[in-house]
TORKOL-4160 file (C-alpha; in steps of 0.2 Angstrom, whole numbers, padded with zeros to 4 digits, m for minus):
404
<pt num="1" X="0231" Y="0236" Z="0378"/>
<pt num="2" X="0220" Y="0224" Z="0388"/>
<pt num="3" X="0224" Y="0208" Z="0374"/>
<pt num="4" X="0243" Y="0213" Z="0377"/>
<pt num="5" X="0241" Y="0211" Z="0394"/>
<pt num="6" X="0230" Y="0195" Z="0392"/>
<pt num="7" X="0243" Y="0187" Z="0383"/>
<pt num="8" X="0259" Y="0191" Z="0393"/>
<pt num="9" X="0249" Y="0184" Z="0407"/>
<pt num="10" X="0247" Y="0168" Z="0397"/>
<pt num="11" X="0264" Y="0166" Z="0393"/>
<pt num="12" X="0270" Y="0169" Z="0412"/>
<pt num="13" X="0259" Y="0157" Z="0418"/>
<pt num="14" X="0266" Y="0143" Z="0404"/>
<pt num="15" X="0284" Y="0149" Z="0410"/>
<pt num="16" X="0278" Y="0146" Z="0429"/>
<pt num="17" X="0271" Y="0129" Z="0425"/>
<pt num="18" X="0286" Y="0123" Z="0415"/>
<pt num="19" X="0296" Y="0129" Z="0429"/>
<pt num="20" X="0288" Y="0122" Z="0443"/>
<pt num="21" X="0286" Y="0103" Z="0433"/>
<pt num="22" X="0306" Y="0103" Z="0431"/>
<pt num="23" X="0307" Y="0109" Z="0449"/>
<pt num="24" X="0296" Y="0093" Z="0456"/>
<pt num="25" X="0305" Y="0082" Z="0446"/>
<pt num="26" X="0323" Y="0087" Z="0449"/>
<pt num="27" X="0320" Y="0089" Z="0468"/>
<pt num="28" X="0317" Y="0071" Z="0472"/>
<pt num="29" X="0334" Y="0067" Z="0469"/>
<pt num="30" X="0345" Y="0066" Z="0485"/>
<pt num="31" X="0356" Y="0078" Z="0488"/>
<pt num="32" X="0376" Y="0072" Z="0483"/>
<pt num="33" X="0371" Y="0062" Z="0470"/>
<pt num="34" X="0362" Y="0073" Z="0455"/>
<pt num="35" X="0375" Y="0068" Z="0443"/>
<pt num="36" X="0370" Y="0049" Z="0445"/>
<pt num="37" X="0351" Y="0049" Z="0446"/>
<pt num="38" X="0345" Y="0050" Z="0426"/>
<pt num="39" X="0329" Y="0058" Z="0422"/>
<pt num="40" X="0321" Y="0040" Z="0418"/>
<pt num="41" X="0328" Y="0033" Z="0434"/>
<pt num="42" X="0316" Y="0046" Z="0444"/>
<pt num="43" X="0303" Y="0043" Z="0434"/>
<pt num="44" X="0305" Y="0025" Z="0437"/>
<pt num="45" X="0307" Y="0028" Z="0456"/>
<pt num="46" X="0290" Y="0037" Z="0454"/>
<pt num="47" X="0281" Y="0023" Z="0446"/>
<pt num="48" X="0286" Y="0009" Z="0460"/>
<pt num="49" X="0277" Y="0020" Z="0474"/>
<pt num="50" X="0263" Y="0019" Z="0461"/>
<pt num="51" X="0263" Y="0001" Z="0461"/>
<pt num="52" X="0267" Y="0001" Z="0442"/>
<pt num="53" X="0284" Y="m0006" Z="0443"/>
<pt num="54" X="0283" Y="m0024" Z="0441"/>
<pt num="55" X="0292" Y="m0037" Z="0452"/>
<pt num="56" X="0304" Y="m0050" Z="0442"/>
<pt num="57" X="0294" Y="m0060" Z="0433"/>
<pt num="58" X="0287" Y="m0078" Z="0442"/>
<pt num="59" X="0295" Y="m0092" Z="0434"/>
<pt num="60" X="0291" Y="m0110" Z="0435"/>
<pt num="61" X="0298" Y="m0119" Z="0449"/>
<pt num="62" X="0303" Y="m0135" Z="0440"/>
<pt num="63" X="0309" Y="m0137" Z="0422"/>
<pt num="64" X="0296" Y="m0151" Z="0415"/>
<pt num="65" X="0300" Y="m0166" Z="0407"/>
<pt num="66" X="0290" Y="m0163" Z="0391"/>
<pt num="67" X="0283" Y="m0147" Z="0382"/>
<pt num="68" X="0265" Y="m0140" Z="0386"/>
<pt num="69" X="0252" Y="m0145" Z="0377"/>
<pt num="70" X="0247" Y="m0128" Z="0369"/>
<pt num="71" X="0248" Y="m0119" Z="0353"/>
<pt num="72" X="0250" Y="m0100" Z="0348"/>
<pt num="73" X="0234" Y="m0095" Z="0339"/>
<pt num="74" X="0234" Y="m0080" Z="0325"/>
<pt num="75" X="0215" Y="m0078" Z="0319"/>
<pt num="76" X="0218" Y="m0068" Z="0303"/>
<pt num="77" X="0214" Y="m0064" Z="0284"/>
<pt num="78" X="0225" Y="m0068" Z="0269"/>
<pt num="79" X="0229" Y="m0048" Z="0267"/>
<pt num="80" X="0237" Y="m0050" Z="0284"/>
<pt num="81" X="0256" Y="m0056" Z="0278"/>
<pt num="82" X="0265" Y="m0042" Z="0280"/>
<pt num="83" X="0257" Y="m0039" Z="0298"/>
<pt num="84" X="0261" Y="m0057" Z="0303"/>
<pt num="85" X="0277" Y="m0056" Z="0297"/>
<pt num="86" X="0282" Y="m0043" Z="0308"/>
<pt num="87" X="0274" Y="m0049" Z="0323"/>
<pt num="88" X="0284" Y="m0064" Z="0320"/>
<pt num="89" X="0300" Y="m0055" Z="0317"/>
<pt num="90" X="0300" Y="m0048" Z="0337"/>
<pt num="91" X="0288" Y="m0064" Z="0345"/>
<pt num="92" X="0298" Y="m0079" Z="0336"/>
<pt num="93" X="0315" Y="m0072" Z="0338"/>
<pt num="94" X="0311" Y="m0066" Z="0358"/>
<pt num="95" X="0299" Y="m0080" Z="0364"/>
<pt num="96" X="0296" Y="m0095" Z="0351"/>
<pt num="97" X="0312" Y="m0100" Z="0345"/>
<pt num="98" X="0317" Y="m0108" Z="0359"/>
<pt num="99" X="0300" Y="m0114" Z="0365"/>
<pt num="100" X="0296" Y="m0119" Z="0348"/>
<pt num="101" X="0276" Y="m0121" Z="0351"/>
<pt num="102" X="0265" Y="m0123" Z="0334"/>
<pt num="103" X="0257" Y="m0109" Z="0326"/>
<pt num="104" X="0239" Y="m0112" Z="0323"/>
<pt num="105" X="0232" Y="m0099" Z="0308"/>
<pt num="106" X="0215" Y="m0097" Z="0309"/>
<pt num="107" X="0202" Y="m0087" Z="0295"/>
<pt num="108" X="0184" Y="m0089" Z="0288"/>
<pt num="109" X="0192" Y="m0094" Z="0270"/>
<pt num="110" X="0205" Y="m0106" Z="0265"/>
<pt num="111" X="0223" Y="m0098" Z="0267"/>
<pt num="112" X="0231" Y="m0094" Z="0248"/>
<pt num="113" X="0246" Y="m0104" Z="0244"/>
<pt num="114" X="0255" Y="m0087" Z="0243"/>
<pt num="115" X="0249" Y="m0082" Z="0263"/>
<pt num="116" X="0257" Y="m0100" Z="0266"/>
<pt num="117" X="0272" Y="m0098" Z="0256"/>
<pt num="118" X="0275" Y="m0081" Z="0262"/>
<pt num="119" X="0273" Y="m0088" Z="0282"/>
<pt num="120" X="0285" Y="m0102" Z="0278"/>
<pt num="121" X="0299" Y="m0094" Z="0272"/>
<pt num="122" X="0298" Y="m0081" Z="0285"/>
<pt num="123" X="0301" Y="m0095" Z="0297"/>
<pt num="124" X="0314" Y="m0104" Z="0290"/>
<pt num="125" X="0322" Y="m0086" Z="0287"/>
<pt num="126" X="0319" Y="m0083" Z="0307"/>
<pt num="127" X="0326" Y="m0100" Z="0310"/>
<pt num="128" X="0341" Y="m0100" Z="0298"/>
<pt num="129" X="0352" Y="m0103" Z="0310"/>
<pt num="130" X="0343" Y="m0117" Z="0318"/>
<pt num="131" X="0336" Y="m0135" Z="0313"/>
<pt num="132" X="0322" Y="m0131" Z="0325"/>
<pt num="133" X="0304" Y="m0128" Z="0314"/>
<pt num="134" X="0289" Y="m0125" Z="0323"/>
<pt num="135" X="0274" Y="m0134" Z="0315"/>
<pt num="136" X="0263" Y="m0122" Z="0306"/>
<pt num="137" X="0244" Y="m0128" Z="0304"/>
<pt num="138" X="0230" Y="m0118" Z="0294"/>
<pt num="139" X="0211" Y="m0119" Z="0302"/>
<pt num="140" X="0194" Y="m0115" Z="0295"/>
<pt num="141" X="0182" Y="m0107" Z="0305"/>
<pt num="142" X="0165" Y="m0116" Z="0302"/>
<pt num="143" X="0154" Y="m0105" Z="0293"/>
<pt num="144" X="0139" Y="m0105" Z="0306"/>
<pt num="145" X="0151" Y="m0099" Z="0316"/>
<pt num="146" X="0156" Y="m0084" Z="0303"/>
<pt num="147" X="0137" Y="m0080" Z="0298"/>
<pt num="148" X="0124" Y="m0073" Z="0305"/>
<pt num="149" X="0114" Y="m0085" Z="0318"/>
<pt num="150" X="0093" Y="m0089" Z="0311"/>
<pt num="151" X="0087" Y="m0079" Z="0326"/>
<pt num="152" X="0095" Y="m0061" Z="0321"/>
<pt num="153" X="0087" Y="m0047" Z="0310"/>
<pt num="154" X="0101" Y="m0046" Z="0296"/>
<pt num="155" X="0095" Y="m0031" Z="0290"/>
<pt num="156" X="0095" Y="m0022" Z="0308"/>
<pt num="157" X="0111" Y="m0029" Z="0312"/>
<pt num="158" X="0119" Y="m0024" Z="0294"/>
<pt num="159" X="0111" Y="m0004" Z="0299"/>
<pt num="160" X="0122" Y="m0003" Z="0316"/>
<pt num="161" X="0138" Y="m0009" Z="0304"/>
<pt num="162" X="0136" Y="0006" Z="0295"/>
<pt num="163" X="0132" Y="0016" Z="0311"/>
<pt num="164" X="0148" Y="0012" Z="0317"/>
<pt num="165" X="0157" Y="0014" Z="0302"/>
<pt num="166" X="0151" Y="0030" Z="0301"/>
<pt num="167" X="0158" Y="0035" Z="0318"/>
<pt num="168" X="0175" Y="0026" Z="0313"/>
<pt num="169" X="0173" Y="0013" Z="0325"/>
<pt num="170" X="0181" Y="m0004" Z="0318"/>
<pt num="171" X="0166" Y="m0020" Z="0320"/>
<pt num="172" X="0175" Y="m0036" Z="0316"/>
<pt num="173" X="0167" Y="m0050" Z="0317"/>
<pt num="174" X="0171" Y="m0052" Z="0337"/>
<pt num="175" X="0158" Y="m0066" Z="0342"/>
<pt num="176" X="0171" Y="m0079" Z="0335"/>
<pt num="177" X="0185" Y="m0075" Z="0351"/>
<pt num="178" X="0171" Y="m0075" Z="0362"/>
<pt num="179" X="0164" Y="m0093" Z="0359"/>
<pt num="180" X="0164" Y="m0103" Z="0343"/>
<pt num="181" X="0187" Y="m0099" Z="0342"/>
<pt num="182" X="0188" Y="m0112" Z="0360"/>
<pt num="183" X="0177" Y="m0127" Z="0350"/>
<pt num="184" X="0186" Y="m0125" Z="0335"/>
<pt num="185" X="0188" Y="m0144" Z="0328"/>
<pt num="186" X="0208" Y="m0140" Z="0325"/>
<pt num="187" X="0212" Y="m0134" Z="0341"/>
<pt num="188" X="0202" Y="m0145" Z="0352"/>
<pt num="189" X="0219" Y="m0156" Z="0354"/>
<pt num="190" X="0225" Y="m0142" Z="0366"/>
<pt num="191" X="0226" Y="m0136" Z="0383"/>
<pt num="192" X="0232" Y="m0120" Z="0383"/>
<pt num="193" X="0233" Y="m0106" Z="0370"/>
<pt num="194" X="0243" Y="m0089" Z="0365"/>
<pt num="195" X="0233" Y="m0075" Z="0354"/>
<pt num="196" X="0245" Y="m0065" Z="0345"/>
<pt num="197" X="0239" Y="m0055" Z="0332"/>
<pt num="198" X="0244" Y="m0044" Z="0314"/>
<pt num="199" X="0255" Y="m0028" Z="0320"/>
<pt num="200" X="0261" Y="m0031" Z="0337"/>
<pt num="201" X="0279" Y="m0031" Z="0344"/>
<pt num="202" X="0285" Y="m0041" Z="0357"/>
<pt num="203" X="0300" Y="m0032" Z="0366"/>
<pt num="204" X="0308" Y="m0042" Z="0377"/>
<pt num="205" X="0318" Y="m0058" Z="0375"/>
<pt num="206" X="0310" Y="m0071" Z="0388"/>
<pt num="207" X="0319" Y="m0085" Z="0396"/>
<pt num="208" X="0306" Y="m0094" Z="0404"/>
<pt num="209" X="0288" Y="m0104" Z="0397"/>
<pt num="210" X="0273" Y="m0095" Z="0401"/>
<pt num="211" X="0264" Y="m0110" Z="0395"/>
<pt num="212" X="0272" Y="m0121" Z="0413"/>
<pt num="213" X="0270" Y="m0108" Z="0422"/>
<pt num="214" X="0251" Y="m0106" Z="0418"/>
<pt num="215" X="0251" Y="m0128" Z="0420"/>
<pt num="216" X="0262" Y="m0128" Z="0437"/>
<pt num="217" X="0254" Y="m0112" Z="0447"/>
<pt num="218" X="0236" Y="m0118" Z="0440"/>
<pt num="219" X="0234" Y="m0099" Z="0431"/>
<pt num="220" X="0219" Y="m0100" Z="0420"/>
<pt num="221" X="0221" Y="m0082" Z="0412"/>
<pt num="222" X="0235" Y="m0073" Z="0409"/>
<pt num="223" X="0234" Y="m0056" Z="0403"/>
<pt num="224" X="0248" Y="m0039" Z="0396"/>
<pt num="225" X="0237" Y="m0024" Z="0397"/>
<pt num="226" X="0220" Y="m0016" Z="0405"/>
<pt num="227" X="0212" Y="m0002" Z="0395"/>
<pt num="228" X="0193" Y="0004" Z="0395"/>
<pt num="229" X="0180" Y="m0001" Z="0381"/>
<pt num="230" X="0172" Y="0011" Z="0372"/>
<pt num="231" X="0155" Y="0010" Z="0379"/>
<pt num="232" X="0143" Y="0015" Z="0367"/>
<pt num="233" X="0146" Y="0001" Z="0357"/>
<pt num="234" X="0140" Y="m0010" Z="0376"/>
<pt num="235" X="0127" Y="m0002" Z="0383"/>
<pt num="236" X="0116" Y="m0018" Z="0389"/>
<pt num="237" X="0132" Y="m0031" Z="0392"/>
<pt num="238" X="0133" Y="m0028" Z="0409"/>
<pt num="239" X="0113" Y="m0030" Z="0411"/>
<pt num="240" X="0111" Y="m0045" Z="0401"/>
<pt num="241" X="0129" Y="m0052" Z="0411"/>
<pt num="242" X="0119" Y="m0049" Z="0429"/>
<pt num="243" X="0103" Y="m0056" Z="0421"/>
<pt num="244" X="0114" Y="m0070" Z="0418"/>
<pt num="245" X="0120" Y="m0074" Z="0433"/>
<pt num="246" X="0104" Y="m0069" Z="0441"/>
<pt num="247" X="0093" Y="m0081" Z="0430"/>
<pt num="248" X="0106" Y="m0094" Z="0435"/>
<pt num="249" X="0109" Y="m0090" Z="0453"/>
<pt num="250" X="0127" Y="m0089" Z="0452"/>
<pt num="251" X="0136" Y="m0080" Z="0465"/>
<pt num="252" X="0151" Y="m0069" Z="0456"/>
<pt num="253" X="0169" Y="m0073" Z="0464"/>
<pt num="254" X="0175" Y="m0056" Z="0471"/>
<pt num="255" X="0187" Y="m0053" Z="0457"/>
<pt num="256" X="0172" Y="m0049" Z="0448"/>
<pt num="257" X="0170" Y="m0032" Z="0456"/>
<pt num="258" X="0185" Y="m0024" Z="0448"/>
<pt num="259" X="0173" Y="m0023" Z="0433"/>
<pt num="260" X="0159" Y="m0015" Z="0446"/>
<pt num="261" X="0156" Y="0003" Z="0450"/>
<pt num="262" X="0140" Y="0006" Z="0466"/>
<pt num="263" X="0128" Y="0018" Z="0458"/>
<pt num="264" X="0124" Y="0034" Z="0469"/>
<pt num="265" X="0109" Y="0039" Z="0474"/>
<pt num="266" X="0104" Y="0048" Z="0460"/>
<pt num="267" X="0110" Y="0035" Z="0448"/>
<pt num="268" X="0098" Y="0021" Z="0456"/>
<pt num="269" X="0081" Y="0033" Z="0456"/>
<pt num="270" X="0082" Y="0029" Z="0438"/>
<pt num="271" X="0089" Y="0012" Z="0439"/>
<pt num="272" X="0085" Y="m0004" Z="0450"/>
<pt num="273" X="0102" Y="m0008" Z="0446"/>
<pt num="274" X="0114" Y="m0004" Z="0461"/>
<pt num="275" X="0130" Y="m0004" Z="0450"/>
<pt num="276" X="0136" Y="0000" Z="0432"/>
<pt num="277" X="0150" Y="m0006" Z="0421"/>
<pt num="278" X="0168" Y="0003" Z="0423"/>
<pt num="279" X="0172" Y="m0002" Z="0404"/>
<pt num="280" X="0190" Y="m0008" Z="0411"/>
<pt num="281" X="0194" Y="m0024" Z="0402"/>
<pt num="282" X="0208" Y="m0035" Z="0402"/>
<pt num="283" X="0216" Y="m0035" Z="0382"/>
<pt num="284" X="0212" Y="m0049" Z="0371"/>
<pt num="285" X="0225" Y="m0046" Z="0358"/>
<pt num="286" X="0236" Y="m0052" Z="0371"/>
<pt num="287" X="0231" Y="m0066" Z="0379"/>
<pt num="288" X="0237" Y="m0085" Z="0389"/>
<pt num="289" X="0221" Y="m0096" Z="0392"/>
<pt num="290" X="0216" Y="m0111" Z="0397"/>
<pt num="291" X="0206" Y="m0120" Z="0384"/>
<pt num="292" X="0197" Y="m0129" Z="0398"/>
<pt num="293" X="0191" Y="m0114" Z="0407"/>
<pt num="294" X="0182" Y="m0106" Z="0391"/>
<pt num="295" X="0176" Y="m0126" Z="0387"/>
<pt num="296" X="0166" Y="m0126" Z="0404"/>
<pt num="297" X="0149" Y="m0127" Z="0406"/>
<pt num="298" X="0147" Y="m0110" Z="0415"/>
<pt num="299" X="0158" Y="m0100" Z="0400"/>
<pt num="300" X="0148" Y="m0111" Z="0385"/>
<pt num="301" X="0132" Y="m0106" Z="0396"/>
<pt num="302" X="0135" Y="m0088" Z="0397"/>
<pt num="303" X="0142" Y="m0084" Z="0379"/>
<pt num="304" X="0128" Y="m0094" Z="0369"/>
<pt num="305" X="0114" Y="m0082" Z="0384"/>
<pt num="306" X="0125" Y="m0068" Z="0377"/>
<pt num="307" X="0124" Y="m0075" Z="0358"/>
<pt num="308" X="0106" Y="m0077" Z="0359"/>
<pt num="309" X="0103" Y="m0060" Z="0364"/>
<pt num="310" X="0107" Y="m0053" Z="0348"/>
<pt num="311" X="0121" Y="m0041" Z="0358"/>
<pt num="312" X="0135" Y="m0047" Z="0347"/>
<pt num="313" X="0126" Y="m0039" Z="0330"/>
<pt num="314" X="0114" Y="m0027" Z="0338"/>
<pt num="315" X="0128" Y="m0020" Z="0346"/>
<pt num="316" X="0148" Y="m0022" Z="0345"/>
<pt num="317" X="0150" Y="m0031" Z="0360"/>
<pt num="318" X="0170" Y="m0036" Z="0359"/>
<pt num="319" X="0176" Y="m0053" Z="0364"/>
<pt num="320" X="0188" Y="m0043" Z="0377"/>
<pt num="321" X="0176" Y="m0037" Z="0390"/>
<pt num="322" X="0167" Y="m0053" Z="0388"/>
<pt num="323" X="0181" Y="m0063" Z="0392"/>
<pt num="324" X="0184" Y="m0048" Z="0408"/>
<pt num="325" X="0167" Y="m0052" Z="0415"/>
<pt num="326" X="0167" Y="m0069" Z="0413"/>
<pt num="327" X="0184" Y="m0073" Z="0422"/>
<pt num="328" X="0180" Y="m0059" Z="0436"/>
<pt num="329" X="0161" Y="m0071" Z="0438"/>
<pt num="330" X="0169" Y="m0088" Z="0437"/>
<pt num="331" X="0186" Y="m0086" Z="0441"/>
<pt num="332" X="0195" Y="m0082" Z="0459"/>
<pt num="333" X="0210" Y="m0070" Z="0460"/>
<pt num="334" X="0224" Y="m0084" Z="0460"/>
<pt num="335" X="0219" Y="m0092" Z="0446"/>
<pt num="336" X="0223" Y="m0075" Z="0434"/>
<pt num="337" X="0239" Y="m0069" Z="0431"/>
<pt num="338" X="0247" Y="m0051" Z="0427"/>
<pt num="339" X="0261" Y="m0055" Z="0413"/>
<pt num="340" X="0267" Y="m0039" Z="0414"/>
<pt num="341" X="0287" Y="m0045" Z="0415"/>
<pt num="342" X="0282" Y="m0046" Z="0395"/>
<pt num="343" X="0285" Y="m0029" Z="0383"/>
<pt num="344" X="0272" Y="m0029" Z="0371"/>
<pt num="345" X="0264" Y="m0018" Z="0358"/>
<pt num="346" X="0250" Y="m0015" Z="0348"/>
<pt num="347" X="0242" Y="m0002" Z="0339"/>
<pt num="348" X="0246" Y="0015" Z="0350"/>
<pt num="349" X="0247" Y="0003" Z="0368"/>
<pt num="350" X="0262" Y="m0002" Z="0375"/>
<pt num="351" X="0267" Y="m0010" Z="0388"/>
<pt num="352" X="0287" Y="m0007" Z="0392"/>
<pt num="353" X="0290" Y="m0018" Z="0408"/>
<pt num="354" X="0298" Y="m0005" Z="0422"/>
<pt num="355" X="0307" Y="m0016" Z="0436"/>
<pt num="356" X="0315" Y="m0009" Z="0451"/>
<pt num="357" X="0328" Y="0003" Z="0452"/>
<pt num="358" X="0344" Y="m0007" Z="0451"/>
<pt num="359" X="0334" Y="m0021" Z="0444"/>
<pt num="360" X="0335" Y="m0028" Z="0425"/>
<pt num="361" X="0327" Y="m0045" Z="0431"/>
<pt num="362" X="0339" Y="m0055" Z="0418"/>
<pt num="363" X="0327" Y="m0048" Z="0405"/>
<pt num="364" X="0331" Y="m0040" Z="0388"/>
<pt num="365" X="0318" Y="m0027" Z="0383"/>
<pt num="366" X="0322" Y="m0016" Z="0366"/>
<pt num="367" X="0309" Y="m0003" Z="0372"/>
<pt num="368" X="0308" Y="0014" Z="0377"/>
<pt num="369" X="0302" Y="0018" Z="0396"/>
<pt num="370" X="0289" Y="0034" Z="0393"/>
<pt num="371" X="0282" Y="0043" Z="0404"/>
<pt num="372" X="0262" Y="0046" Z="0402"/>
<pt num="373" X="0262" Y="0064" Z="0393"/>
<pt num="374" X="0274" Y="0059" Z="0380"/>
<pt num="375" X="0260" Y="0043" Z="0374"/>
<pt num="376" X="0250" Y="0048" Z="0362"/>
<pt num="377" X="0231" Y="0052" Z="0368"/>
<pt num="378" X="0237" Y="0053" Z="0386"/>
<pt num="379" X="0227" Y="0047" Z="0396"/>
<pt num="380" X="0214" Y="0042" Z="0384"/>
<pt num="381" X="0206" Y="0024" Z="0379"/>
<pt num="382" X="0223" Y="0020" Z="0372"/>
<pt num="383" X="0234" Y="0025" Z="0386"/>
<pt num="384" X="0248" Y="0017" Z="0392"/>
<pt num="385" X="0246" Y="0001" Z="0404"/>
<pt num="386" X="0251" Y="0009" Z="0419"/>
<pt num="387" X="0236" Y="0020" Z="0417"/>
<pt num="388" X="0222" Y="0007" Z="0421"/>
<pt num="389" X="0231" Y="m0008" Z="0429"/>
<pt num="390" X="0230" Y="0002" Z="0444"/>
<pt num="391" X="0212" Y="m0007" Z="0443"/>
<pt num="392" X="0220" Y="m0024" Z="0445"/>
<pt num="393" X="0232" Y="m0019" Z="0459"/>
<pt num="394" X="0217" Y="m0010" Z="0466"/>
<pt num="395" X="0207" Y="m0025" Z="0469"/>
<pt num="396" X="0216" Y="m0041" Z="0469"/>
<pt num="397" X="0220" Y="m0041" Z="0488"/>
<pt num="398" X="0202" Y="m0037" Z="0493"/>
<pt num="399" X="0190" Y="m0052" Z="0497"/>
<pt num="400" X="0176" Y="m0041" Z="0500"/>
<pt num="401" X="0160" Y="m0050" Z="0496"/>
<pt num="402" X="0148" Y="m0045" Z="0485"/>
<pt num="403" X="0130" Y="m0040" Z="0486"/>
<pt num="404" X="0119" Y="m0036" Z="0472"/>
C-alpha cells in the first residue's frame, strides 16, 4: 500500500513538472499573437537576454587588394581520409571555395600516395564547377618535435599513457599545437593560420574573410567555442603558468582572469595560492591565429618553461588551455575575437549561431537551433557553447586589475 502510494506520488509530481515547464514557455508569448511566435522563436528570444544570441557578424571594412597571407592547417594521420573528406565537404563548399587559401597537411610520417590521391580528387570533385584549385602542400613534423625530449623519464611518461587509457581518456601527442606546429619550417612563410581538423562540419556559408578581418581589426586569436578541460589530466598547469609569470615578473593583461577563480578561506589554509584554475578554455580544434603572436618571445618562452617541466608527458596537459592562459597573460581583450557568426561542429559540440529575432544576418546555416536539454550530456564537459561563453561575455568589459 505504501509503495502504491509512493509511486502515484512520483508520477503526479513528473505530470506537475511537465505541466508547469510547458506553461513557462508558452506564457512568454504576448498575448494576440500565439499562432505566430514558434516554439524556437521563444527559445530564441530567451537566449538574447542571456547574452547567447550573437550580433551580425563584424566584417571587414575595406575589401583588400590582395589575399592574406595565411593557410588553413590540418595536422593529421594517413587513416584520416575519410574524416578529412568530410570536413572538407561542409568547410571548402561554405568558406574556401571562394577564398581559395592553401591547405597545409601536417603528420609525423610522410603522407601515402593514396591520402594524397584521395585529398586531390576530393578537391577537384568539390571544385568541379570551378577552375579555382587551392594549393595543397604535405608537411613533416621534425621528429625531435614528435619524440620524447632527453630530459623526460620514458618509462614514467609511458605508465601515465596507459593510465589514461585505462580511464578512456584520449592522449595524443598535444605538445606539437602547443609549440614546435608555429616553427614548423613549412609554415613559417605565413601570417595567419586556420585549424580545421578530421570530423567537423562547418554549417553556415560565409561571405566575408576571417583572415582580413583578423589583419584589418589587429585580432590576434580568434576562437568558436568555450568548454572546460577535464582537470585531472592538469592538475599543476596553472601553478607552473603563475610560477612562470612569477619567475619572470610578468604582469597578466586582465583578460587573464576569466581563467581565474579567488580561493576561499578555507581553500588558501592549505594553499599559499590565492586562486585556482576554472578549466574553461577556448577550443583549439577551432582556431584563427596569428602566427606572430605564438612566434614571440613571451609565447616561445612560456611553452619551452612548460615543455621542460615535463607537464606535457607527466601529465596530458592539452595544447587548448595552454594556448587559453597564454593569450589571457599576454594578450588584451581587443586583440581576441569571438567567431561565433560561424556554425561549427565537432565531436558532440556544436555551435549553431542564434541571431536576433527577425535577424538571419545574410547568413546560411544548415543547422538545427537546440535548446540545452535536448544536447547530449547536458550540461556536461561537451555542452553546447552557449553553456560556457557566458565566461567570455562575463569578463570581457571588466578592466579590473589583477593582484596575485
Amino acid at each position: 500500500m505504501l509503495l502504491s502510494r509512493r509511486r502515484m506520488l512520483m508520477r503526479l509530481t513528473f505530470y506537475i513538472c511537465i505541466i508547469l515547464f510547458f506553461y513557462q514557455l508558452y506564457e512568454k508569448i504576448p498575448v494576440g499573437k500565439q499562432e505566430k511566435i514558434s516554439l524556437s522563436e521563444i527559445l530564441k528570444n530567451e537566449r538574447c537576454k542571456k547574452r547567447t544570441c550573437v550580433k551580425c557578424p563584424l566584417r571587414p571594412t575595406t575589401v583588400p587588394s590582395f589575399r592574406v597571407n595565411a593557410a588553413i592547417t590540418i595536422l593529421c594521420r594517413n587513416e584520416d581520409l575519410e574524416g578529412i573528406k568530410r570536413s572538407l565537404d561542409s568547410f571548402d563548399r561554405n568558406i574556401n571555395e571562394n577564398l581559395n587559401y592553401p591547405y597545409i597537411f601536417i603528420n609525423n610520417v610522410n603522407f601515402s600516395e593514396t591520402f594524397k590521391n584521395g585529398v586531390q580528387n576530393h578537391l577537384l570533385m568539390l571544385r568541379e564547377k570551378s577552375l579555382n584549385i587551392p594549393i595543397v602542400e604535405y608537411s613533416l613534423i621534425d621528429e625531435k618535435d614528435w619524440g620524447y625530449p632527453e630530459f623526460i623519464d620514458k618509462k614514467k611518461a609511458e605508465n601515465v599513457r596507459k593510465s589514461f587509457k585505462s580511464r578512456f581518456i584520449s592522449y595524443g601527442r598535444l605538445e606539437s599545437y602547443s609549440g614546435p606546429f608555429f616553427m614548423n619550417k613549412d609554415l613559417l612563410k605565413y601570417d595567419y593560420y586556420w585549424r580545421v581538423e578530421p570530423d567537423v562540419d562547418f554549417y553556415c556559408k560565409i561571405d566575408y574573410d576571417p583572415f582580413s578581418l583578423m589583419k584589418e581589426k589587429k585580432f590576434k586569436y580568434g576562437f568558436n567555442m568555450m568548454v572546460k578541460e577535464e582537470m585531472g589530466t592538469i592538475p599543476t598547469l596553472f601553478k607552473t603558468t603563475m610560477d612562470f609569470l612569477k619567475f619572470n615578473n610578468i604582469k597578466p593583461k586582465s583578460l587573464f582572469k576569466m581563467f581565474m577563480v579567488k580561493k576561499n578561506f578555507f581553500l588558501r589554509l592549505f594553499s599559499k595560492e590565492k586562486f585556482y584554475y576554472n578549466g574553461h578554455h577556448f577550443w583549439s580544434n577551432f582556431e584563427i591565429g596569428d602566427f606572430k603572436f605564438f612566434r614571440s618571445k613571451p609565447y616561445q618562452d612560456y611553452f619551452n618553461y612548460l615543455d621542460k617541466s615535463g607537464g606535457f608527458f607527466y601529465e596530458r596537459w592539452g595544447d587548448a588551455p595552454v594556448h587559453s592562459l597564454a593569450v589571457g597573460a599576454f594578450l588584451d581583450k581587443n586583440e581576441v575575437h569571438h567567431f561565433s557568426d560561424i556554425g561549427y561542429r565537432h565531436d558532440i559540440a556544436e555551435n549553431c549561431p542564434i541571431f536576433p529575432p527577425g535577424k538571419d544576418c545574410g547568413l546560411k546555416c544548415n543547422c538545427v537551433q537546440r535548446p540545452n536539454w535536448m544536447l547530449p550530456f547536458g550540461k556536461g564537459i561537451y555542452s553546447s557553447y552557449w553553456n560556457k561563453i557566458y565566461t567570455w561575455y562575463d569578463f570581457v568589459d571588466e578592466e579590473e586589475e589583477l593582484h596575485y
